[in-house]
C-alpha positions in Angstrom: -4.6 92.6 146.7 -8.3 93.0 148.5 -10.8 94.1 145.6 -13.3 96.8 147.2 -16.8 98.1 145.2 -15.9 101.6 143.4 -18.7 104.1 143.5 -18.2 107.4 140.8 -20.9 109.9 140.9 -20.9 113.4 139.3 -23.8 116.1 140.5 -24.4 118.4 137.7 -27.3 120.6 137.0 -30.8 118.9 135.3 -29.6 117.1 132.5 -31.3 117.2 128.9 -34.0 115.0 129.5 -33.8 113.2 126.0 -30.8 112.8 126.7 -30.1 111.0 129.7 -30.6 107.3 129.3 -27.5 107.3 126.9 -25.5 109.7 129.1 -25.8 107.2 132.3 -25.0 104.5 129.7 -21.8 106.0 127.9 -20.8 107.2 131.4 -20.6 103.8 132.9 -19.4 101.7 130.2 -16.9 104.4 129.3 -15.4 104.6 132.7 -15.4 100.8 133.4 -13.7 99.7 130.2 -10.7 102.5 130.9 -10.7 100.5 134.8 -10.5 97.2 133.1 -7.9 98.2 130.3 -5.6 99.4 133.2 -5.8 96.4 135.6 -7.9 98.4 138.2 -11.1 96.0 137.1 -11.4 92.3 135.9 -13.0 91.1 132.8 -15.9 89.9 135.6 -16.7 93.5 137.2 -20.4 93.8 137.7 -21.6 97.5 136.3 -24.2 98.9 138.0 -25.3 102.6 136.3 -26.6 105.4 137.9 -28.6 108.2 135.9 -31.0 110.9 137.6 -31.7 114.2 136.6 -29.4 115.5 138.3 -27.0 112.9 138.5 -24.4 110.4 136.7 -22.7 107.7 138.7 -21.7 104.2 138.3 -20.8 101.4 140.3 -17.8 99.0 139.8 -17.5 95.7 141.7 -14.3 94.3 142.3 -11.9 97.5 142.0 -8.2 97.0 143.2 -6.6 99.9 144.5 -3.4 99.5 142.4 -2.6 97.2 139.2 -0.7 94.5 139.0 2.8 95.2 137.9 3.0 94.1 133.4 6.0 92.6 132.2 7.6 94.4 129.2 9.6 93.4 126.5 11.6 96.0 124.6 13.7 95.8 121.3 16.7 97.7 121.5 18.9 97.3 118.7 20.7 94.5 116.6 23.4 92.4 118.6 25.8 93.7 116.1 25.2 97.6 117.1 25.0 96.9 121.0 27.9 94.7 121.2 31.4 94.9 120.7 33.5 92.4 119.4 34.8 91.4 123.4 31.1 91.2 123.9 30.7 94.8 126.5 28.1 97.1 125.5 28.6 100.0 122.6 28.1 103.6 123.2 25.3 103.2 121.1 23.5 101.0 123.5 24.4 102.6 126.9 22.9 105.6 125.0 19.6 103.8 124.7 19.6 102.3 128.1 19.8 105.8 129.4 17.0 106.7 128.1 14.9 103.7 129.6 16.2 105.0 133.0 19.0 102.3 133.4 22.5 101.7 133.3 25.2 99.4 132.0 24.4 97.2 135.2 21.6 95.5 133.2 24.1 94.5 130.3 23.7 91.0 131.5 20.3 90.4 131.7 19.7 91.4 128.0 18.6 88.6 126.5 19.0 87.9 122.8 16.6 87.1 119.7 16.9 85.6 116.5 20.2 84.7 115.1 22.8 85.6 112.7 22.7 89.3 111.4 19.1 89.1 112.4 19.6 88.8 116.3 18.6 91.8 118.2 18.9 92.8 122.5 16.1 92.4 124.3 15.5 94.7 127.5 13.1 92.7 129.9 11.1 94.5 132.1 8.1 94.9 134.2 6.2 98.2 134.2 4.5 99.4 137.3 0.9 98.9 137.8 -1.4 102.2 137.8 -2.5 102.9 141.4 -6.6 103.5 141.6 -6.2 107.5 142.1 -3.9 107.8 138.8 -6.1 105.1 136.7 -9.4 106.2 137.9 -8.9 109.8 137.0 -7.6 108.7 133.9 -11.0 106.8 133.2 -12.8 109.7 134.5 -11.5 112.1 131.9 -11.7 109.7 129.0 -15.3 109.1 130.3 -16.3 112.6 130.2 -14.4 113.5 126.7 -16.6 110.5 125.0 -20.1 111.2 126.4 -22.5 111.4 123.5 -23.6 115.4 124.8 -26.0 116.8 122.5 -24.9 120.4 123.4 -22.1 121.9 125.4 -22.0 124.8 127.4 -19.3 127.1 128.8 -19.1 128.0 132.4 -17.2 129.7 135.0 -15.4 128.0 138.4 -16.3 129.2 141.5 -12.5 131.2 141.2 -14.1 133.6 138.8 -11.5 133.0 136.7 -11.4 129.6 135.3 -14.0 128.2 132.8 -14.9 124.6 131.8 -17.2 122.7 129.2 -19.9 120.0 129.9 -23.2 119.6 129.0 -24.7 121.3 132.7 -22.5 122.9 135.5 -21.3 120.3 137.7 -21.0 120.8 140.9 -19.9 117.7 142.7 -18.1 115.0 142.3 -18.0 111.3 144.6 -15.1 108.7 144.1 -15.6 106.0 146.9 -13.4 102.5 147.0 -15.3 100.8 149.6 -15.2 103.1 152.5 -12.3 105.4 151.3 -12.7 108.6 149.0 -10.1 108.2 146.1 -8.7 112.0 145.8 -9.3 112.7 141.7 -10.3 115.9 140.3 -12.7 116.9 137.3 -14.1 120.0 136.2 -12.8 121.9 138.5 -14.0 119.6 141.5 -12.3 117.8 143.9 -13.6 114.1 145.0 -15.8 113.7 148.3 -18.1 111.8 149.6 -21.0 114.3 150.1 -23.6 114.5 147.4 -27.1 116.2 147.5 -30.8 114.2 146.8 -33.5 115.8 146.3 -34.6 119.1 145.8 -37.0 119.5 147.6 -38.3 116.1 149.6 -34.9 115.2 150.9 -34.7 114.4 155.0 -31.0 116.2 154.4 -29.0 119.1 153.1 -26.2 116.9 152.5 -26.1 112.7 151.8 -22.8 111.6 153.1 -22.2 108.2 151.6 -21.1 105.8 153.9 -19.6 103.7 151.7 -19.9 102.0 147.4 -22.5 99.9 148.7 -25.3 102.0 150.4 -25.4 104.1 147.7 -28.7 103.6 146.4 -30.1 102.9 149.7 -29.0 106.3 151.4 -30.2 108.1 148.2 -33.4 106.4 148.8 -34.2 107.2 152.5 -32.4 110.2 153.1 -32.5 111.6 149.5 -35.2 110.7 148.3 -33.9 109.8 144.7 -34.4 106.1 143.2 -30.8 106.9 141.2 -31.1 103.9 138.8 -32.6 104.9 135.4 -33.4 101.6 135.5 -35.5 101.3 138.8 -37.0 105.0 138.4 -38.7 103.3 135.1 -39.6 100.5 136.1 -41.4 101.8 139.3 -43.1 104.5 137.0 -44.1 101.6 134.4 -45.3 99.7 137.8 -47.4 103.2 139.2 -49.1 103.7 136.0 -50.6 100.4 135.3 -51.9 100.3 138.9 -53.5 104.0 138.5 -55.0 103.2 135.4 -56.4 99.8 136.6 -57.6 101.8 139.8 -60.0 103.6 136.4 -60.3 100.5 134.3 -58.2 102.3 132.1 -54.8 101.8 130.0 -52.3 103.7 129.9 -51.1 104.4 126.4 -47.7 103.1 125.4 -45.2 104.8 124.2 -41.6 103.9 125.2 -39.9 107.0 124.0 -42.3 108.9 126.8 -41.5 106.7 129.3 -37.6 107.0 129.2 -38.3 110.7 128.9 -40.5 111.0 132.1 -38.1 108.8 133.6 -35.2 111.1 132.9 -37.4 114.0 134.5 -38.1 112.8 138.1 -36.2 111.8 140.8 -39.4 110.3 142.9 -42.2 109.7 140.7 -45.9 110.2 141.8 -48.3 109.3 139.5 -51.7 110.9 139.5 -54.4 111.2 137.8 -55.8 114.2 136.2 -59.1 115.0 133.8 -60.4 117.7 131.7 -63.6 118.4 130.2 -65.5 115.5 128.3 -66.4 118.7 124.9 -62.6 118.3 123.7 -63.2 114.5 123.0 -64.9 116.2 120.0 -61.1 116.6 118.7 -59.4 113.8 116.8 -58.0 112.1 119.5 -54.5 112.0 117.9 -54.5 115.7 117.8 -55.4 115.2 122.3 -52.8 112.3 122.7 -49.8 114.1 120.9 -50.4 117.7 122.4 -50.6 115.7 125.9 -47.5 113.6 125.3 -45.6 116.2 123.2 -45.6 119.4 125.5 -47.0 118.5 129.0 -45.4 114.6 129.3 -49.0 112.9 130.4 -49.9 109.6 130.1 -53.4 109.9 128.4 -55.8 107.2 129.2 -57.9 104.4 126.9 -60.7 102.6 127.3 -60.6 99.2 126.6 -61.4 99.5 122.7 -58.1 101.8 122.8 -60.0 105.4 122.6 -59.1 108.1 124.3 -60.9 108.8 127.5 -61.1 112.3 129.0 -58.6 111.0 131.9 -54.8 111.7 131.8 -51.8 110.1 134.5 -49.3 112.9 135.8 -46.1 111.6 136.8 -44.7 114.1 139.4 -41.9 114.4 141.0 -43.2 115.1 144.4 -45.1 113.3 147.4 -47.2 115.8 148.5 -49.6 114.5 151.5 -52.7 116.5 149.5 -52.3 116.1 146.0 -54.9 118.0 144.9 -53.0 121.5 144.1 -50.3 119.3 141.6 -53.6 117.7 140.1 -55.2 121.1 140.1 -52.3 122.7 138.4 -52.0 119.9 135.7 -55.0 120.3 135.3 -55.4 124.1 134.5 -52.3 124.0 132.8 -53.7 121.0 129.8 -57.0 122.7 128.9 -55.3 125.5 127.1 -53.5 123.4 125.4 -56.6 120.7 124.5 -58.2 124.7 123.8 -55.6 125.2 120.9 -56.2 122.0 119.4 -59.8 122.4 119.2 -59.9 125.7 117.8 -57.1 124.5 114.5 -59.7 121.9 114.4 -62.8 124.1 114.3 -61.0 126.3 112.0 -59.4 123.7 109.3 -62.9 122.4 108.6 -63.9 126.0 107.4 -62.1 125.3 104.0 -62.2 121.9 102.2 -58.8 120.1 101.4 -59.6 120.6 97.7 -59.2 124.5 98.2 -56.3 124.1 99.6 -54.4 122.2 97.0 -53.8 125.4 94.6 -51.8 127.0 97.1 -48.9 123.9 97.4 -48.0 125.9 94.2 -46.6 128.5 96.7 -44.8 125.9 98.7 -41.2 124.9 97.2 -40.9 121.5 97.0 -37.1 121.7 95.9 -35.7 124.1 94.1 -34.2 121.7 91.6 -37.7 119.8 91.2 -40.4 122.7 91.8 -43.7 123.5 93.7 -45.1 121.0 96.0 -48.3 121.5 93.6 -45.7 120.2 90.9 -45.0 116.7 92.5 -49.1 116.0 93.4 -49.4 116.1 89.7 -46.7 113.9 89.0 -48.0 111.3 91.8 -51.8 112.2 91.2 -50.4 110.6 87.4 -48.5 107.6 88.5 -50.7 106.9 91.5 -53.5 106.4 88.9 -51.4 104.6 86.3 -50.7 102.2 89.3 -53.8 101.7 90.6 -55.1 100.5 86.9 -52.4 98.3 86.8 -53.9 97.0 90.1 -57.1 97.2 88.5 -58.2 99.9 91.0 -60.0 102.6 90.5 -58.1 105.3 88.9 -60.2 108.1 89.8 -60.0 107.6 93.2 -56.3 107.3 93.6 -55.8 110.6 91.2 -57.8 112.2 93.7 -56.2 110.5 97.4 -52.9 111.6 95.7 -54.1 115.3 94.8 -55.8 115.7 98.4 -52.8 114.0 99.7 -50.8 116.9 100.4 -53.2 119.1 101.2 -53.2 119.2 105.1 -49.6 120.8 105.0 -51.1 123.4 104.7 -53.8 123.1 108.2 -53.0 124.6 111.2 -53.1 121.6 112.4 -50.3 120.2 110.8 -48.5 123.4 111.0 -48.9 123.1 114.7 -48.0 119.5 114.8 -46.0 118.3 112.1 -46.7 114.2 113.2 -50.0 114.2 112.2 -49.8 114.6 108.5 -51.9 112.3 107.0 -53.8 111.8 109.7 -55.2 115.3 110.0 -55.7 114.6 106.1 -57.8 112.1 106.3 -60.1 113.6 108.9 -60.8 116.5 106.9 -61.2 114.4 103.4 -63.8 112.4 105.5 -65.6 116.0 106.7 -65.1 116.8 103.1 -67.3 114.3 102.3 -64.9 112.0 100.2 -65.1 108.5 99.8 -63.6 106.8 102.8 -61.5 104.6 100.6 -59.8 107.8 99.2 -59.4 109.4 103.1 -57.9 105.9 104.5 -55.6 106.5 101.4 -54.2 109.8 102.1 -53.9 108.8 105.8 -52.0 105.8 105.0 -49.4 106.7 101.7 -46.9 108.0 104.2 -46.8 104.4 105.0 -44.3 102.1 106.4 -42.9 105.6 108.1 -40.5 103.6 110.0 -38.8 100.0 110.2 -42.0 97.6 111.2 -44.6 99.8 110.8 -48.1 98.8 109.0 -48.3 99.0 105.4 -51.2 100.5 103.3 -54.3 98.4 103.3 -56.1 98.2 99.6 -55.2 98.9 96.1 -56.1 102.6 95.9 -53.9 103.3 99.6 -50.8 101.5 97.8 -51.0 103.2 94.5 -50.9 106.2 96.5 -48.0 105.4 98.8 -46.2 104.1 96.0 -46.4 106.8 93.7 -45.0 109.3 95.9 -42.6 107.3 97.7 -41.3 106.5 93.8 -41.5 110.1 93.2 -39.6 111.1 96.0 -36.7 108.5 95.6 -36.1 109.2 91.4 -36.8 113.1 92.0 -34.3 113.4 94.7 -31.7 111.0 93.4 -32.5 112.3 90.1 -30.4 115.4 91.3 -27.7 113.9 92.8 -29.0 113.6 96.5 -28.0 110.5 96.6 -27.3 109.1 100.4 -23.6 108.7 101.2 -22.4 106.8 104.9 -25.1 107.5 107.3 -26.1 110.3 105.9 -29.8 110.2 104.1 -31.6 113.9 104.8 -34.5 112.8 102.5 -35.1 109.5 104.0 -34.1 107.6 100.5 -33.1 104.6 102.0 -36.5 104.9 104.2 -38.7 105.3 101.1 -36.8 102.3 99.4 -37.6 100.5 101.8 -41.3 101.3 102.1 -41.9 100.8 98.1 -40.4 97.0 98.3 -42.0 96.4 101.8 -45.4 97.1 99.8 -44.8 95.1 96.7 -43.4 92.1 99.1 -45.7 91.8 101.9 -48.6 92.9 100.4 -48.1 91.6 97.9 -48.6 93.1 94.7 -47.5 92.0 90.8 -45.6 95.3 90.0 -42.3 94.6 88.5 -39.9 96.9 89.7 -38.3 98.0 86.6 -41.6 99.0 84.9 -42.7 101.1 88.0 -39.3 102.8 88.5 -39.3 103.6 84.5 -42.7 104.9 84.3 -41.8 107.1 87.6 -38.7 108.3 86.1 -41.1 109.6 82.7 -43.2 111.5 84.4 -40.2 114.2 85.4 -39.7 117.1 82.4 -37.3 116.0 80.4 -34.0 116.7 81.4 -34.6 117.6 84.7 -33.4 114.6 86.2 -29.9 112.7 85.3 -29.8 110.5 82.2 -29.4 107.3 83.7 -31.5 107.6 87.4 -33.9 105.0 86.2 -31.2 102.2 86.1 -29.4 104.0 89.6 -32.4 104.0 91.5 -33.2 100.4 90.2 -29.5 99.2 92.5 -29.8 101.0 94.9 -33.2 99.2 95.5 -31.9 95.7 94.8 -28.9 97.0 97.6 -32.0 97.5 100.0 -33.2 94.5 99.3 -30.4 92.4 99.8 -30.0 94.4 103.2 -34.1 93.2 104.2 -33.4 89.7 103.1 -30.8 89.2 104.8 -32.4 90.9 108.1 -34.9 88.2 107.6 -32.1 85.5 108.1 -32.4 84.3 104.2 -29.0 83.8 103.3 -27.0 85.0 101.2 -26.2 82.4 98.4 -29.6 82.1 98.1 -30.7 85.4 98.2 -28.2 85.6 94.8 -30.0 82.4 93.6 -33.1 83.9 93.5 -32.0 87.7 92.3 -30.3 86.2 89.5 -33.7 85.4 87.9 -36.8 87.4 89.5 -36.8 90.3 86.9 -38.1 92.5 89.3 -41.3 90.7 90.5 -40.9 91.7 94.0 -44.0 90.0 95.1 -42.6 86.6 94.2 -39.2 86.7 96.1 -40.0 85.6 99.9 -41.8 82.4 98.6 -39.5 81.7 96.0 -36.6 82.2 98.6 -38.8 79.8 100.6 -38.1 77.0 98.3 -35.2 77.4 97.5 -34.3 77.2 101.5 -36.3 74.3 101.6 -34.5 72.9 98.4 -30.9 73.6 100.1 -32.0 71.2 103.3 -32.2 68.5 100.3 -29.2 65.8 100.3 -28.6 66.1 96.2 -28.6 70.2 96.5 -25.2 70.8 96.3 -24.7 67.7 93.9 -27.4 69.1 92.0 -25.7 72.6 92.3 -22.4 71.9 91.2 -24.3 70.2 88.4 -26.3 73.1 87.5 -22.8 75.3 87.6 -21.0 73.1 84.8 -23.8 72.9 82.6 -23.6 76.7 82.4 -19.8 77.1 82.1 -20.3 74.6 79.5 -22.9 76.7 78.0 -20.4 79.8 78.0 -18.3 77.9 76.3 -20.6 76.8 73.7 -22.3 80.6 73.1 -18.7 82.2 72.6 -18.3 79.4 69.6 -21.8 78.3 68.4 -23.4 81.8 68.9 -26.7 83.3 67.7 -27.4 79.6 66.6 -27.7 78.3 70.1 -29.8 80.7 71.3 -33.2 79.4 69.7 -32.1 75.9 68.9 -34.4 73.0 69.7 -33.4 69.2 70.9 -33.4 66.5 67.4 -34.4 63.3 69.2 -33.2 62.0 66.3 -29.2 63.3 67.1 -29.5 61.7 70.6 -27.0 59.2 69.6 -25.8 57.9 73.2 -28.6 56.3 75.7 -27.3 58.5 78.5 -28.5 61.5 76.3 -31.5 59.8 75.2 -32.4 59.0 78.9 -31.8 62.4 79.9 -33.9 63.8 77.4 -36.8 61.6 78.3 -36.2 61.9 82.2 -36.7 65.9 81.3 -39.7 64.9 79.7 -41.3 63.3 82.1 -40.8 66.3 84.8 -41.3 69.5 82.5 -45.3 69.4 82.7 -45.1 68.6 86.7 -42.6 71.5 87.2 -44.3 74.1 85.1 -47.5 73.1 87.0 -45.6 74.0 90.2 -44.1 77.3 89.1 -47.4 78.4 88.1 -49.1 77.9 91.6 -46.3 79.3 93.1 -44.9 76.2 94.8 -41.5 76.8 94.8 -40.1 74.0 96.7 -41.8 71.4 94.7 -40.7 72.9 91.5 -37.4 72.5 92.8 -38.0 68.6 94.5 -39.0 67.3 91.3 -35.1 68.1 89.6 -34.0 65.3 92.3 -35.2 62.4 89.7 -32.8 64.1 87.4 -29.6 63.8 89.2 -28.7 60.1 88.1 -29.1 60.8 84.6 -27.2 64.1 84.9 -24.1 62.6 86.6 -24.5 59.6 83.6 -25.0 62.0 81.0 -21.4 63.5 82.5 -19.5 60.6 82.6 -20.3 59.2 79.1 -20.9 61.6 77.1 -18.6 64.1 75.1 -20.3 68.1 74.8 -17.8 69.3 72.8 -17.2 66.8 70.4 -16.1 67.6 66.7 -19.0 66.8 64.7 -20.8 70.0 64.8 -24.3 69.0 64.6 -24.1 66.9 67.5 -22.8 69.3 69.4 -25.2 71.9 68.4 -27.8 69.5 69.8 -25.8 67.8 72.8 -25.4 72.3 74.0 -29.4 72.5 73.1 -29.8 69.8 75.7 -28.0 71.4 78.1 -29.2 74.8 77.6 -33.0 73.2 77.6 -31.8 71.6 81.2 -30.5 74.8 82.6 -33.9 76.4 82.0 -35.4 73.3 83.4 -33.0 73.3 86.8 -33.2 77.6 86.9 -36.9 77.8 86.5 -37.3 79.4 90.3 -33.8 80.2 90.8 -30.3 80.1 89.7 -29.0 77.2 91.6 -25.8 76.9 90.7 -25.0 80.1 93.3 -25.7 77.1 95.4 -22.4 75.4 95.0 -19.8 75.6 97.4 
């Protein structure tokens, strides 16, 4: 059967805007995977999406109009129950066949299965293929039902009567195989082939598609839509470099922005507008975000990245005189730009300091007090850290107490986003130390998966402090996330803390911090045993950005097993023990390392407390393959201990190679668990003094297979 193009296109009114890159996406894949499931599509279908404003379509190469038929198999009953003893069929069974549609005509061709009191009647088939109007309106609904719609509304029909739900009234509908409309119905709508382009430019009322494949090219001329999400974008993307060269300019980036814009034009026009050089006087984060957040400009940069006095329109018409869309743009920015200026203006009129009194009117949480309540608690820790760091404790007490200050700006309260950042401006007009502005700019820090971290000790004993606060507080309570769920951001903040003590890197073991942290709540306010909760569900997060940084597993183990919390030594030491892995002996050297410690288990559970500090007797070392073990440990103990102290992992753990032929000698000749007690005692201090040799950087025997 001749496979044709299938075009689907629904006209609805303007769609969320936010919304409409994944609605174009759902739409398509959702409706082709129903075509392929049904036989109406092949596993090889090219998928061509269509999202506009006002528009979702898709196009589906290689559609057949109907299915091919499918064979079917179907058990009826045991042979036993079907059949009588003369071999003609039971009541029973002409029962069932009746109610597959057929009579005792197909008695015959039953064929049988399995033997004995096992054999059954098998009813053979073949189910009619779906034709493309049945199996495309099939897909069409189950399309529509799974569209990810952010918010649905209830309309009338045209009847007066009737009502439907989608996210926008819809108020056409396309199906086209080829040439041919395929008559389907949806929301009230019956398939065509008209459609409408756009509002306003189009050279027609109507676009009557010709066929699947001039579909984006009669949108084009005689709409005057680009229809592909895809190819509005790009063209965009391609408008606003060359208007911003044209100024010797950048545009800045922002993908989010983009896919917006893109989901607000059907024929972009990108133009450039100004406004008066005095707002430049604004920080221009406060400029950038009211431009991007309410108006959807492109603001321009020079080439050291700051912010010009120049903005890029992207409209959605082609005027032949531009000037009344720049014009308008134009009058339409400054009052914003106005508003920023004057929350600027006014926030400098009182110092951050004078602010920080009235967090005590802010709740924090009801269960863990005012927000003037927690910048105590990470003014403390933030200053414990930062002496730990030997940092100035002064100065991160007072980043920390200033920290959350600018909540309370106009600023801020205008613009949530630029917490921190509004923050640091004011500390710095203030008059504060810029080390202890950059700080209270930068402790909300990493604020999402590859952002920057804080730079210098004082900025990370802040960011630490009241990420640590946040995570015991709030799990403290029993907020703890659950599925996908997280409304504090707890996995976020986890994140954050070991990102700092990792990359930074900083010696802060983990335990300590999260204990000191967890004393600085009143007592009792949090549960009994958060310290040691928090403390896993960290090491879970770790794991988790380990093994997003393609370490794997088994090691990852390895090296858990023994790094007691020093976060700042687990990338390197994962780094040799990677590099140990590639080795030839590892796994030898592995299972090796394994026995000695089931051995040792052995040994504690009989010898016990006088194991634990026991030292080798050279004088017991009755066998040479003991003897030449001890002495081949000897020789590598300084060399390895050198290498563990300069943090070169690897090496630690290429010097255990020279061990591995007296290891598999010691194995083969001599007995750990003989009767005389003394020698054993010394034969398991051996061993136990090997293990600590092997397990200096990791525990290796999670290494063997």
């Amino acid at each position: 059967m001749t496979a044709r193009n299938l075009l689907v296109e629904l006209l609805v009114e303007e769609l969320p805007p936010k919304a409409l890159k994944k609605l174009g996406e759902s739409f398509a894949e959702g409706l082709t995977a129903s075509l392929k499931a049904q036989g109406l599509a092949s596993a090889g279908s090219a998928v061509t999406p269509f999202a506009s404003p006002r528009r979702l379509a898709v196009r589906v190469s290689d559609v057949v109009a109907k299915a091919e038929d499918k064979p079917v198999s179907q058990k009826l009953m045991p042979a036993s129950v079907g059949l009588d003893a003369s071999g003609q069929a039971t009541p029973a069974l002409l029962k069932k066949l009746a109610a597959l549609g057929v009579g005792a005509e197909v008695v015959p061709q039953l064929r049988r299965e399995g033997e004995g009191k096992a054999e059954s009647l098998i009813y053979d088939s073949r189910h009619p293929g779906a034709t493309l109007a049945e199996g495309l309106q099939h897909a069409l609904q189950d399309a529509l039902a799974k569209l990810p719609i952010p918010k649905v509304m209830t309309y009338q029909l045209a009847d007066g009567w009737s009502s439907v739900q989608f996210v926008r009234p819809a108020h056409g509908l396309v199906a086209l195989h080829g040439s041919d409309v395929v008559e389907i119905k949806a929301l009230g709508l019956n398939s065509g082939r008209e459609t409408q382009g756009h509002r306003f430019e189009a050279s027609v009322a109507k676009v009557v598609l010709k066929d699947a494949d001039n579909y984006e090219t009669q949108m084009k001329t005689e709409g005057a839509v680009i229809a592909s999400f895809a190819a509005r974008r790009t063209e965009i993307e391609k408008q606003l470099t060359a208007a911003a060269a044209k100024e010797n300019l950048k545009p800045i980036e922002d993908d989010a922005l983009l896919d917006e814009v893109t989901a607000l034009v059907e024929r972009p026009n990108v133009l450039i507008g100004k406004f008066e050089a005095e707002f430049l006087e604004v920080p221009q984060e406060c400029l950038i975000l009211t431009m991007k957040a309410n108006q959807k400009y492109f603001p321009l940069l020079d080439a050291n990245g700051k912010l010009t006095n120049k903005f890029l329109i992207v409209s959605n018409i082609r005027p032949a005189d531009t000037s009344l869309v720049v014009g308008g743009n134009e009058r339409v920015v400054r009052p914003r730009l106005a508003d920023a200026k004057f929350f600027f203006d006014q926030d400098r009129k009182k110092t951050l300091e004078s602010r920080v009194e009235k967090l005590g009117n802010v709740v924090y949480h009801n269960k863990l007090g005012t927000q003037l309540q927690r910048t105590e608690r990470v003014a403390t820790l933030a200053g414990t850290i930062a002496r730990l760091l030997d940092a100035d404790k002064a100065d991160a007490e007072l980043a920390a107490r200033l920290a959350k200050a600018d909540l309370l700006t106009d600023m801020v309260g205008e613009f949530p986003e630029l917490q921190g950042i509004m923050g640091r401006y004011y500390a710095l007009h203030d008059g504060e130390d810029k080390v202890v502005a950059d700080a209270i700019e930068a402790h909300y820090h990493p604020r999402f998966a590859g952002d920057t971290l804080p730079q210098g000790p004082i900025a990370c004993a802040v960011a630490l402090a009241d990420k640590l606060d946040t995570l015991l507080g709030i799990y403290g309570i029993g907020q703890i996330p659950t599925g996908e769920k997280d409304p504090f951001g707890l996995r976020r903040h986890a994140l954050g803390i070991l990102r700092i003590l990792i990359e930074t890197p900083l010696n802060l073991p983990l335990h300590a911090l999260i204990k000191t942290a967890a004393g600085n709540f009143p007592s009792g306010m949090l549960s009994a045993t958060v310290a040691s909760d928090v403390e896993s569900f960290m090491l879970d997060r770790l794991r988790g950005y380990l093994r997003e940084r393609d370490f794997e597993v088994s090691h990852i183990e390895a090296v858990l097993c023994i790094l007691n919390g020093r976060m700042h030594e687990v990338l390197p030491r994962l780094q040799g023990v990677r590099a140990f892995a590639t080795l030839e002996v590892a796994k030898d050297l592995a299972a090796a390392n394994k026995r000695v410690q089931n051995i040792m288990r052995k040994n504690h559970e009989e010898l016990g407390a006088g194991l634990t500090g026991a030292a080798v007797k050279p004088a017991l070392l009755k066998e040479a393959a003991e003897r030449d073990l001890h002495q081949a440990m000897q020789d590598i103990t300084s060399f390895a201990q050198g290498y563990l102290d300069r943090g070169d992992y690897g090496q630690n753990l290429k010097v255990l190679v020279t061990l591995k032929p007296f290891i598999d000698d010691f194995f083969e000749k001599v007995m750990v668990m003989c009767e005389d007690k003394e020698l054993r005692l010394n034969r398991a201090a051996l061993l136990q003094q090997l293990g600590k040799l092997m397990n200096q950087v990791a525990d290796i025997s999670k290494l063997a297979t």
